[in-house]
N, C-alpha and C positions, 0 to 999 in steps of 0.2 A: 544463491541470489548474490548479485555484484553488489559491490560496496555504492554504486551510483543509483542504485533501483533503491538502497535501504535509507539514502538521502534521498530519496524522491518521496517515497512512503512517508519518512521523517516529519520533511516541508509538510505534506498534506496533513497529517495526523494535527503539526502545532497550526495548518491554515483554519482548519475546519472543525475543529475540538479544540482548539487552545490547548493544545498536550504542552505544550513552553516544554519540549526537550531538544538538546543537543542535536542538530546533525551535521553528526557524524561516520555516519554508514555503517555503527555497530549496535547490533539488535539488540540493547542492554535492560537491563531491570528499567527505568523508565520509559523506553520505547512499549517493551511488553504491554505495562500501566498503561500507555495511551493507547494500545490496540484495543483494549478491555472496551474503551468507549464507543469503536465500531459498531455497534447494534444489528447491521444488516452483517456480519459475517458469525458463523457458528461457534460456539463456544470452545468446540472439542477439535477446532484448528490449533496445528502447532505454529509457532510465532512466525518461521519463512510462509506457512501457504498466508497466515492472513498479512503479511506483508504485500505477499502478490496480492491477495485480496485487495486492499485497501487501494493498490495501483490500478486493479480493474474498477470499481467503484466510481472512483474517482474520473478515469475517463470516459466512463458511463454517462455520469452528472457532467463531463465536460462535452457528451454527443459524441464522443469516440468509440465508434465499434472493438470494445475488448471482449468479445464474445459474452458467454456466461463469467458470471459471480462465484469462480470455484478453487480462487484459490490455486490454481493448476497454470503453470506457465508454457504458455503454448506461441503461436503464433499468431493469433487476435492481438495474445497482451505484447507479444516482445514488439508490433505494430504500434499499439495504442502508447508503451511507455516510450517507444522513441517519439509519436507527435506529440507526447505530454511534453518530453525533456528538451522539447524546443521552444 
């Protein structure tokens, strides 16, 4: 995952949870903590799928086809994050 996608997640985590962390595009011990508050992604995700997670989500709730909530970076989401990142 680019350092541009992990500010994107970043933004959304401190938009939408108030996570108040850094972006900075590095997956750190307070990024992790704010993924924690995700609810709709699984627990037994490692920190990059629910990063993509949270990017799908997100333009989910924005009416953006990112296909399924899985975490899996396909072509739906590398669609959906470039109309989010504009």
């Amino acid at each position: 995952m680019n350092t541009d996608a992990i500010k994107l997640a970043q933004s959304e985590l401190n938009r939408l949870f108030n996570a108040n962390i850094k972006v900075d595009g590095i997956a750190g011990k307070n990024t992790k903590i704010a993924l924690h508050k995700v609810t709709v992604l699984p627990t037994d995700w490692n920190t990059d799928r629910k990063l993509v997670g949270v990017i799908q989500y997100v333009a989910t709730m924005e009416g953006i086809d990112a296909g399924a909530i899985d975490g899996k970076w396909g072509p739906q989401t590398e669609s959906a994050y470039t109309e989010l990142s504009y």
